[in-house]
N, C-alpha and C positions, 0 to 999 in steps of 0.2 A: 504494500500500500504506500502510497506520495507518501513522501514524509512528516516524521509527525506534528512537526512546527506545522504544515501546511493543511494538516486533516485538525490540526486545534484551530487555527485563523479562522478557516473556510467552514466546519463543522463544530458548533458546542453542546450544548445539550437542551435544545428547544424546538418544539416542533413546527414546521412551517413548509406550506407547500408552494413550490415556487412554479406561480404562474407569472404568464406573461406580461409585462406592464405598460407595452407600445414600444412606441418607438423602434426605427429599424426596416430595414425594409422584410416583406415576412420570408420572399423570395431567398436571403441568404441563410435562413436558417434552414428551409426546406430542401435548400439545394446539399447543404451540406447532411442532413438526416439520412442521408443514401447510403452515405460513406460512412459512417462513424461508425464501431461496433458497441453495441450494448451490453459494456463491462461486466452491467448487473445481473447478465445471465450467462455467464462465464461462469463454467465447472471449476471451480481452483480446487486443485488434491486438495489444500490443506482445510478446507472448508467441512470437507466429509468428516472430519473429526471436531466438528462444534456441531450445535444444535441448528437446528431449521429455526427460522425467525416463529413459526407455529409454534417449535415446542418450547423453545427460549420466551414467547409469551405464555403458556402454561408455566412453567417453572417464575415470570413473575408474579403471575396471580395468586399461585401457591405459596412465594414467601410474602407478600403484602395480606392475606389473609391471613396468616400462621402470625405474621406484627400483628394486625390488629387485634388480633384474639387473644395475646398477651397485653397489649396495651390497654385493654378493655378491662383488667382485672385494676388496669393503675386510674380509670374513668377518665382516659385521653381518648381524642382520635386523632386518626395519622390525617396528610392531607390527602386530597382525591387524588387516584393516579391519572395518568392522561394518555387518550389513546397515540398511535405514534406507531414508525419504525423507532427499532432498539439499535438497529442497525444502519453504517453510515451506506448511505451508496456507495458504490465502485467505479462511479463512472468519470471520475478526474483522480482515477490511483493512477495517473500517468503524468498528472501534470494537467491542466484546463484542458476539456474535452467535452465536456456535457452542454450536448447545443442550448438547451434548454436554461441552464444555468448563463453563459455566455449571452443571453437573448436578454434573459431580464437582470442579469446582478454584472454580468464582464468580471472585470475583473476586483469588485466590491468584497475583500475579506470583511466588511461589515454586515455581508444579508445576511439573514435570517437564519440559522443553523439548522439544522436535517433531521435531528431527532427528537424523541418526547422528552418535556423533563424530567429529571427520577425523583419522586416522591420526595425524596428524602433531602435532596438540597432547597424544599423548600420549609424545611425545620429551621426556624431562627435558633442558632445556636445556642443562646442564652434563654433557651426555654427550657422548661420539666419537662416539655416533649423531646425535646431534644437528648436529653439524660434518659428518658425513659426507654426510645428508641436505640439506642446508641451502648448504653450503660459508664457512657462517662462525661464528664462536666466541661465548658465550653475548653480548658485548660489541658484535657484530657486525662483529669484524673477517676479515678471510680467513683460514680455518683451514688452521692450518699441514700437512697430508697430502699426502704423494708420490704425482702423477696428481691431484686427484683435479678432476673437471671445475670450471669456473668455474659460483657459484651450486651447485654439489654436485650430488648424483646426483638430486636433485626438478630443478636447473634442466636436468642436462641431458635429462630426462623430456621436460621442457616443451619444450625443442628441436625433438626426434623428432617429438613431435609436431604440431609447427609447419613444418617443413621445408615446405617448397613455398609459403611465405608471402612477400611481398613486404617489404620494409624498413616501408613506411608502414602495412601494416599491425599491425605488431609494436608493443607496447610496452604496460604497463598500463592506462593512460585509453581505451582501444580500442574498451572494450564502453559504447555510449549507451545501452543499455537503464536500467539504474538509474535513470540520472541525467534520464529521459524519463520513467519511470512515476511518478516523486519527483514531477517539474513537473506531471503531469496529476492525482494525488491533490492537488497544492495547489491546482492551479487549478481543478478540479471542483467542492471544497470552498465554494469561496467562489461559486459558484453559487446566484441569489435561491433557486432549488427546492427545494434542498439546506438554505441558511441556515433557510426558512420549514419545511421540517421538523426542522431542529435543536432551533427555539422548542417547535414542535406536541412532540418529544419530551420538551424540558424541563416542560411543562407536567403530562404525562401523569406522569412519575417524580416530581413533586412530589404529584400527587392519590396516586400511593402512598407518598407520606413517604419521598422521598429528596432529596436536596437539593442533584444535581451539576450545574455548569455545562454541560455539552460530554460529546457522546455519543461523545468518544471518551478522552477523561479522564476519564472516572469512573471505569477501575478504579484509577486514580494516584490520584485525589482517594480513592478510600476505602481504598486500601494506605494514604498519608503519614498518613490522619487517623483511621484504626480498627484493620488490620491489623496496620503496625508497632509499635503501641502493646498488641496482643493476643501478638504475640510478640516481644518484644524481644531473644530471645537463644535464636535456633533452634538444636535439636542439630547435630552433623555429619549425622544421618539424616535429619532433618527439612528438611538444607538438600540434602541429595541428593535424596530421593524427594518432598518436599514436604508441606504441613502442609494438609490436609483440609479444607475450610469448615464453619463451623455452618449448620444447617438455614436461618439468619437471611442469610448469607452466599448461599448459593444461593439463595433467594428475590430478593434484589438483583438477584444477575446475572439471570436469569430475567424481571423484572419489565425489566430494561435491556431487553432481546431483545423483550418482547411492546410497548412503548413503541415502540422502533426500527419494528417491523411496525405498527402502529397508526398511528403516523404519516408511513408511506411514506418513512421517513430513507432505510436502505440503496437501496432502489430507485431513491430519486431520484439519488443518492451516483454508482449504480451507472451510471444510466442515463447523469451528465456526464461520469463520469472514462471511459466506455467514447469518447463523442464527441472529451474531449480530446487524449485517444490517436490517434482518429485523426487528428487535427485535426495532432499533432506529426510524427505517420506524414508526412504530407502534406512537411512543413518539414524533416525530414531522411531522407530516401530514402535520398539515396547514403550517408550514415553509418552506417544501418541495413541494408541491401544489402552492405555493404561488412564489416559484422561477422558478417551472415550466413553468408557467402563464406567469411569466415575457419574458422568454427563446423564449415561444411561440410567443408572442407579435414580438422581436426584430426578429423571423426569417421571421414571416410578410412583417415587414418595409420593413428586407433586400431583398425579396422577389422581394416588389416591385421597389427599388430602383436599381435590376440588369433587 
């Protein structure tokens, strides 16, 4: 996946669906929808070893249920969840590529972020929901409540749902997935096929008078050296819903996207980081088996517990 300064800029944790907002002619987005492949139905090996966005929504339901039914015994309630993907799209893990996005935000790290909020960041810290959920104080120390589970009524969620789990396979660092699809976007990257259409891109976005190094920083190179400089002092509204591109703006992104396609980037991108995947597949089986295992287990519990 683009890296992760750029999936934090472009992606936080709120949900919003990004429709079109004018501007532009419709002709260049249409033209380019022919070309572009749609990331977000790309088989990536390492995928088979996380949950489906389906059962990753059961297993939230099951643990904001399992809180609130401890949080009940303290007479809190959590806040409402919200519907949403949990998951960011795929379709600028290359660098800007998503017509869609490019039409209405270009090159704006300030639109509107791609997923639901999680419950839980909307606990003011300095609340007894917050202690009670959590099981410690804004400080991080153990909050002082009679009963109430260690880790609070989210850990002992997490519990429940873990129960039938062995000792080794318990603990934070559990899941390799991240830390495997991290290693095969770098190492894909640095792929001759990849490199030789990174030039063929730069080439092409220079014949249109732009002038970024790296097809996958350019929307950083033109936020530090255009954007923040065009708003220096976004409203509260502006920094919620996001601030719109000029026609000059969307043409960029756009122009990035038919470059990217002209010069077989993403494809190539696509076609190493799918190889190095499985190349990692290969080199850690049983740590990937072994979190699936896990995965499997907890969609069980939650199973039974809806």
């Amino acid at each position: 996946m683009a890296d992760s300064r750029l999936l934090g800029a472009l992606m936080l944790s709120v949900l919003a669906v990004l429709v079109g907002c004018g501007g532009g002619p419709p002709e260049a987005g249409e033209k380019l929808l022919g070309k572009t492949i749609d990331l977000d139905q790309v088989d990536y090996p390492l995928a088979s070893f996380e949950l489906t966005d389906a059962a990753l929504e059961t297993t939230l339901r099951a643990r904001y249920l399992l809180t609130q039914q401890c949080a009940d015994r303290f007479h809190v309630k959590l806040p409402a969840r919200q519907s949403g993907r949990h998951r960011l799209p795929q379709n600028d893990r290359y660098g800007m590529y998503d017509v869609r996005t490019a039409r209405t935000w270009a090159y704006s790290l300030d639109a509107p972020p791609l997923t639901a909020p999680l419950w839980q960041d909307q606990i003011d810290r300095k609340s007894r929901l917050f202690q009670i959920v959590s099981g410690v104080d804004e400080q991080g120390h153990p909050a002082r409540i009679a009963d109430l589970p260690q880790g609070g009524c989210l850990g002992a969620a997490n519990r429940q749902l873990e129960r039938g789990e062995t000792a080794s396979a318990t603990g934070k660092a559990r899941n390799p997935v991240p830390e495997l699809e991290s290693r095969a976007w770098k190492t894909s990257r640095k792929d001759p096929a990849v490199q030789s259409a990174a030039a063929e891109w730069k080439h092409c976005m220079t014949r249109r008078g732009h002038d970024y190094e790296d097809p996958v920083e350019a929307p950083y190179s033109y936020w530090t050296s255009q954007r923040m400089a065009a708003h220096p002092n976004p409203t509260k509204e502006q920094r919620k819903h996001g601030i719109p591109p000029t026609e000059a703006e969307r043409r960029a992104a756009l122009d990035d996207i038919t470059c990217k396609n002209e010069s077989g980037f993403v494809h190539s991108w696509l076609t190493a980081d799918l190889a190095a995947q499985r190349q990692l597949i290969a080199e850690n089986r049983s740590r990937l088996e072994r979190h699936r295992q896990r995965l499997d287990n907890m969609l069980r519990n939650a199973a039974e517990v809806l």
